[in-house]
N, C-alpha and C positions, 0 to 999 in steps of 0.2 A: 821962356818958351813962347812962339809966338801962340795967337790967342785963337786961333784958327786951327791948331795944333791941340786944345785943351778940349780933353771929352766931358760932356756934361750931362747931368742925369737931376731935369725937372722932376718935380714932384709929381704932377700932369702931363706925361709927355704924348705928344699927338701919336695920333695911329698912325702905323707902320704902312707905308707904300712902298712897294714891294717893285714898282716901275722905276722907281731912282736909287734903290739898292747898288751900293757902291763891292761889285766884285771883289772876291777876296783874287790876294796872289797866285799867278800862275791859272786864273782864271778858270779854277775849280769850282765857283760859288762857296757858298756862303760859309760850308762846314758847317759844323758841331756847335759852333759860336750859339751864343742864346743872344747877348746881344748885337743888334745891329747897325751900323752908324749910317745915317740915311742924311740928305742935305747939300747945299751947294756950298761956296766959298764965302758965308757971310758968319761963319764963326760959331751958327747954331746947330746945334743938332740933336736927333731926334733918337732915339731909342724904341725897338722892336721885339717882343717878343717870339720866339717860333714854339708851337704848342707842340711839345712831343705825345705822342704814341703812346696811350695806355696800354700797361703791361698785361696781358690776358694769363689768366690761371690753368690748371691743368685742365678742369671742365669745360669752361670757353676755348681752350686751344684744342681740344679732341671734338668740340662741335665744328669748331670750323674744317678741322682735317673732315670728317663725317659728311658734312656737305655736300664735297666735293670729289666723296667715292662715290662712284657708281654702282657698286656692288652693293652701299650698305642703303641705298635710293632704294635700289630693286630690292633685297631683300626685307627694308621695310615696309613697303608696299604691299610685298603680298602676303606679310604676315597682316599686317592691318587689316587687309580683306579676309585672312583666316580669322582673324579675331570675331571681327562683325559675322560671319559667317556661322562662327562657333556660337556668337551668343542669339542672332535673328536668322538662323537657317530657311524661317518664310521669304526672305528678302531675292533668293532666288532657287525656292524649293515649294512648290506650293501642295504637294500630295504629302498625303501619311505614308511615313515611312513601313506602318505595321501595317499599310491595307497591303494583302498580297490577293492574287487571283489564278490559282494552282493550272487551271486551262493556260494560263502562257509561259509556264515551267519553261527558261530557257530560251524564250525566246529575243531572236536580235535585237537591234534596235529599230525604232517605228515614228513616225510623226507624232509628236508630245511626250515619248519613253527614246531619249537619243543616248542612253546607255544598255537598251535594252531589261532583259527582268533574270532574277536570279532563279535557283532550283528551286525556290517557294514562290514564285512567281510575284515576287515584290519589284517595283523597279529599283534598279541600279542607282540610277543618276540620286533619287531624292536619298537611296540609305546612303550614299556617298556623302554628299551632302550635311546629312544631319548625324553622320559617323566622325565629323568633326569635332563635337561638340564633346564627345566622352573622350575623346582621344587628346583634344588638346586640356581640356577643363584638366584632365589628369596628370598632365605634365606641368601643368601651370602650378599646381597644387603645392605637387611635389617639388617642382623646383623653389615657389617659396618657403616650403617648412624646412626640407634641404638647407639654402641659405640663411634662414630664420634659425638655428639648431646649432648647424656645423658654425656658421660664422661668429655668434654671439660664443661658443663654447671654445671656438680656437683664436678668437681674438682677446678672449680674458686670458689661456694660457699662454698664450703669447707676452703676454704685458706684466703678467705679473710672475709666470715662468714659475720654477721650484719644482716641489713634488706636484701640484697639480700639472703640472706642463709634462711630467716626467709619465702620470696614470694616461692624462688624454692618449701622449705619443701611443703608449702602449695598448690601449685601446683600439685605436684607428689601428693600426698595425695587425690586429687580430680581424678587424671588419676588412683590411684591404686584402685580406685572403680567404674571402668567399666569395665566389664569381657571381655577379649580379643574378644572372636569370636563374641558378640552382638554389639561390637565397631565396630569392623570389617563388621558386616552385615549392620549395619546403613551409617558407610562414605562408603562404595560402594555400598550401594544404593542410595545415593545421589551423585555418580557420572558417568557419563556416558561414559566418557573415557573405553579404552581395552586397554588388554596387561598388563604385569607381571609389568609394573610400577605405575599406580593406587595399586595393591596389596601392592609391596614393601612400598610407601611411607604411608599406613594405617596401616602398624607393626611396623614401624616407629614412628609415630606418638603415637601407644600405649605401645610402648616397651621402649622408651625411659628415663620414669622416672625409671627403672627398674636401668637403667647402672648408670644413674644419683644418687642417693640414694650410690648406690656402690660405686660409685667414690668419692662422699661426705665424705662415714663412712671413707676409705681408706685414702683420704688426712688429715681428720681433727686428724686422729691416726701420719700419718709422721710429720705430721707440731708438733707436741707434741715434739718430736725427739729431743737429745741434739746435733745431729750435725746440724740439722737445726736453733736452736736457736743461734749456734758458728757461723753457715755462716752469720745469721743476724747481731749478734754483731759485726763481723767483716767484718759490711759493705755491703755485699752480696747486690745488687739491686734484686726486686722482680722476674724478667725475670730468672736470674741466678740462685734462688734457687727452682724455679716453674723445670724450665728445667735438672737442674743438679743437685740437691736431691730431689728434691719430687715429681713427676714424675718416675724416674725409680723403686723407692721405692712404691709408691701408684697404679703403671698398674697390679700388678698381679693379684689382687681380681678379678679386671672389665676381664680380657683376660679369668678366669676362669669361672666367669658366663656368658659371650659371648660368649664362646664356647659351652657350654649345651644348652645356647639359642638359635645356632643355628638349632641345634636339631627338638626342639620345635618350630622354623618356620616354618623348612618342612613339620612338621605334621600342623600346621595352615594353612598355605597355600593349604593343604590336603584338608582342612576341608570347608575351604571358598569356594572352586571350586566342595568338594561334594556338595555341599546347595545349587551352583546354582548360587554363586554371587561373586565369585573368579574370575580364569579364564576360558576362554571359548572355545570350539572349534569354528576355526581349530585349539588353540594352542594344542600343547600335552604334558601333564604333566600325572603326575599319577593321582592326585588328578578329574580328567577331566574323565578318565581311568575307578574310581572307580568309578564317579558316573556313568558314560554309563551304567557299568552294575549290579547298584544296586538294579535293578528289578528285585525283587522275582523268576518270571518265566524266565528270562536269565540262571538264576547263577544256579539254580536247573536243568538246561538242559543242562548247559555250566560252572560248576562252573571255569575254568580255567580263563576265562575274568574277574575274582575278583581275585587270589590267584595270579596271578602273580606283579601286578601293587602292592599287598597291601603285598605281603613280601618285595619288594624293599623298598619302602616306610620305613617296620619297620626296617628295617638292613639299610637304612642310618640312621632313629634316631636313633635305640641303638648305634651304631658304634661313632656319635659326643656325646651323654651322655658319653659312655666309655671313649672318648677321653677327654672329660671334665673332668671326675674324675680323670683319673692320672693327668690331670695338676694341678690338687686341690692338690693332696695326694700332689705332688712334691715340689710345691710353699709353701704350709702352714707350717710353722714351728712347730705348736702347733700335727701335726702329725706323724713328724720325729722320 
């Protein structure tokens, strides 16, 4: 074979120039090839590597989908500004929310009160405002002890299944027929405690088989898994494949419907403190807000002491639904 013809591979081969890159056939470039034969007619030649493409993981591929929604930009945004809001309300509320002044009962709004004042003459804007803070701090709560509860309790039945898996099932199944807000009416009214922590731990107590069920369906799908049956076979103690395969593989589901649930707290928490058996003043939430002036004759004289408290209110839920869904679109595979 002539010598010109004979491919050779130095020990040191020079870098790859990419200007004398001899086209593959049919002048498709270079293909799939790794190596590449670069050189004129004098018999040497030179060998190139082409660096592939690191493989991204489920985490890294669901930020970069994330990115690049719009919906989940905005909806991060103005929960971030709810967040800040919820925990430094002086950052754009600089009155007490409790100072009220009875001589402006109802009236519009004014140069420095642009939400006008409620039937106790407090303004609008700042209880708006600082109605943030019991409203989300409670949802926030709830939705970690929720996830904290339901997931660790339906991720062990899940994994290791039997009669525990058989009691949880049965369990959940008894919690998923009591309707949130009549659960909610019943344990606080048998308790006589105040404050957003009675709340929190009564959404708790009903949300919980919610995360649990999730976490369940979620584990008993990764435990199916052929690198989990490898880690077994090869020994793996139970701790090691609960923590380091099935577990980062099994959270997505539960972080996606925790997030829309928290949504759905704020408005419950709403709801419980319009009825009268939530929270109470002096706290100030919205839900406290709405009911002050759920009076017919208020709101028809003053509708502003309604419309303020109850668009916040819906622009935090839609904003954590929205944020919910792109992390669905992002995580679920079956939607890519």
């Amino acid at each position: 074979m002539p010598e010109s013809h004979v491919r050779s591979h130095p020990e040191e081969p020079p870098a790859f120039d990419g200007a004398n890159a001899a086209p593959a056939a049919g002048g498709l470039g270079v293909g799939p090839v790794e190596d590449l034969v670069v050189g004129g007619g004098s018999g040497r030649r030179a060998t190139g590597r082409r660096r592939r493409p690191k493989a991204r993981g489920l985490w890294a591929d669901a930020w970069h989908d994330l990115r690049r929604n719009p919906i989940f930009g905005l909806s991060a945004l103005l929960i971030l500004f709810l967040l800040l809001v919820s925990v430094w309300p002086g950052l754009i509320a600089s009155r007490d929310p409790l100072a009220c002044d009875l001589s402006r009962s109802l009236d519009g709004p004014a140069p420095g009160h642009w939400f006008g004042f409620d039937a106790q003459g407090c303004d609008v804007y700042t209880r708006t405002v600082y109605g943030a803070r019991a409203s989300i701090a409670v949802a926030v709560c709830a939705t970690l002890g929720t996830a904290l509860i339901g997931g660790v309790l339906g991720g062990l039945a899940g994994f290791f299944g039997g009669w525990a898996d058989g009691v949880l099932s049965r369990i959940t199944d008894v919690f998923f027929g009591i309707p949130m807000v009549l659960g909610g009416l019943v344990f606080l009214a048998m308790t006589e405690a105040e404050g957003i922590w009675p709340v929190v731990w009564v959404i708790v107590l009903l949300g919980w088989p919610q995360a649990a069920r999730i976490a369940r369906g979620s584990v008993i799908t990764v435990r199916q898994n052929d690198y989990v049956q490898a880690a077994r076979a090869l020994g793996a103690g139970t701790t090691r494949m609960l923590v380091k395969h099935v577990l980062p593989n099994a959270v997505a589901p539960v972080i996606v419907v925790m997030t829309i649930a928290l949504g759905t707290y704020v408005a419950l928490e709403a709801t419980l403190s319009f009825l009268g058996i939530g929270l109470q003043p002096p706290t100030v939430s919205w839900g406290v807000a709405i009911s002050d002036a759920s009076d017919g004759m208020q709101f028809r004289n003053a509708p502003h002491i309604l419309l303020y408290p109850a668009a916040a209110l819906s622009v935090t839920v839609l904003a954590f639904i929205m944020l919910g869904d792109a992390v669905r679109d992002a995580l679920d595979p079956k939607l890519r």
